[in-house]
C-alpha positions in Angstrom: 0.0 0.0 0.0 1.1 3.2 -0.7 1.8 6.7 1.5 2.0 9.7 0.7 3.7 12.8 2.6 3.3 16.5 1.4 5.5 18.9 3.1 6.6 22.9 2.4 3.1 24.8 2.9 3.0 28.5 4.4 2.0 32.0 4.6 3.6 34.0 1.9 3.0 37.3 0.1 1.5 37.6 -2.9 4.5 37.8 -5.9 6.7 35.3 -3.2 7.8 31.9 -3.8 7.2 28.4 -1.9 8.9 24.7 -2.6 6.6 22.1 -1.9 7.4 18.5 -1.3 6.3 15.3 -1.7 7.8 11.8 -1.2 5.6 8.8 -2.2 6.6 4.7 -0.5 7.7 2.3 -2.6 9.8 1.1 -5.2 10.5 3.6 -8.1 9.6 1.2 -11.1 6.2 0.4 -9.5 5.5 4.7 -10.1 3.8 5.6 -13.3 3.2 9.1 -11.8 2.9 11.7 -9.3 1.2 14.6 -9.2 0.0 18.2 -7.4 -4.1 19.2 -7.1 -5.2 22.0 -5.0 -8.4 22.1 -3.4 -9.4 25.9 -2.5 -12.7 26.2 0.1 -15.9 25.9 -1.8 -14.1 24.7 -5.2 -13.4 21.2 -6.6 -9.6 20.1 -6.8 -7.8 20.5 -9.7 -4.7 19.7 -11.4 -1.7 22.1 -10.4 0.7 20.0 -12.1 1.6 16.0 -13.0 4.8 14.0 -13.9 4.8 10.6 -15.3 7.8 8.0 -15.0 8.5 8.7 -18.3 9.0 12.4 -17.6 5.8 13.7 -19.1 4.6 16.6 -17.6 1.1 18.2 -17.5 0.4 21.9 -16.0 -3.1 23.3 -15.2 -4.0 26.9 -16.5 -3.5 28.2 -13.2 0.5 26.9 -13.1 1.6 27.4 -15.6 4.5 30.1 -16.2 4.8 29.9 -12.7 5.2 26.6 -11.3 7.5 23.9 -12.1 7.1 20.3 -11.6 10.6 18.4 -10.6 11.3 14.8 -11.9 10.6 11.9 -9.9 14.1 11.3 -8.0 14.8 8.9 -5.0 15.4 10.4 -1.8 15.7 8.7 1.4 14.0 5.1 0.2 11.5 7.7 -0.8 10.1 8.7 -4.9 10.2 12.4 -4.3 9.3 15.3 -6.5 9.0 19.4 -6.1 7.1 22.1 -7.0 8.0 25.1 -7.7 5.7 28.2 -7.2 6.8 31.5 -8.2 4.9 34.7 -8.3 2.0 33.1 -5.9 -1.2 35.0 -6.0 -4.2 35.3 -3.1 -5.9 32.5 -5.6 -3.2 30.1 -5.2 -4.4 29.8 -1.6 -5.7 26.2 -1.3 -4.5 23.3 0.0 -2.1 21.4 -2.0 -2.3 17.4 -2.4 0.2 15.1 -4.1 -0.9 11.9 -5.5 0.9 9.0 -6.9 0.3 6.4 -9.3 1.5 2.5 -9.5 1.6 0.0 -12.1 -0.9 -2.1 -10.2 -3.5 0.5 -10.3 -3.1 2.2 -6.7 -3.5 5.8 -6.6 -2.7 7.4 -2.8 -3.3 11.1 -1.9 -1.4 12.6 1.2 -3.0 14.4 3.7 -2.4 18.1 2.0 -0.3 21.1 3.0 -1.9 24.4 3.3 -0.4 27.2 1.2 -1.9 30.5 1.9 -1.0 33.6 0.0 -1.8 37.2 0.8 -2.2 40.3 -0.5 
């Protein structure tokens, strides 16, 4: 079974920057991707960003031009990736989930950093 651990979330001001983290269990082959959604109060989540194993990469509206997506790299016994976020605006506030994706057909979501932006 999978976990999933986000960490990196914050206060910032508006037109600052954040890192976020996530590091997904299990072995590296077994990941066909991982990804970032944010979930703002009273909205549906929605794609911030996705990698695949192949290095595929997918950006929502929102992201991109400002965030980056890292490649899936192994850190600590742990499939980890980054993102990015540059010039954050009060609408990035949210909070941000990472998911991952196996071969077998598992999908696990972590438990969400908040990321909070003002103005």
């Amino acid at each position: 079974q999978g976990q999933v651990a986000e960490s990196g979330g914050g206060l910032v001001q508006a037109g600052g920057s954040l890192r976020l983290s996530c590091a997904a269990s299990g072995r590296i082959i077994d990941i066909t991707a991982l990804g970032w959604y944010r979930q703002a109060p009273g909205k549906q989540r929605e794609l911030v960003a996705r990698i695949t194993s192949a290095g595929s990469t997918d950006y929502g509206d929102s992201a991109k031009g400002r965030f980056t997506i890292s490649s899936i790299s192994r850190d600590n016994a742990k499939n980890t990736i980054y993102l990015q976020m540059t010039s954050l605006k009060p609408e990035d506030t949210a909070v941000y989930y990472c998911k991952a994706s196996y071969n077998w057909g598992g999908q696990y979501w972590g438990q969400g950093t908040q990321v909070t932006v003002s103005s």
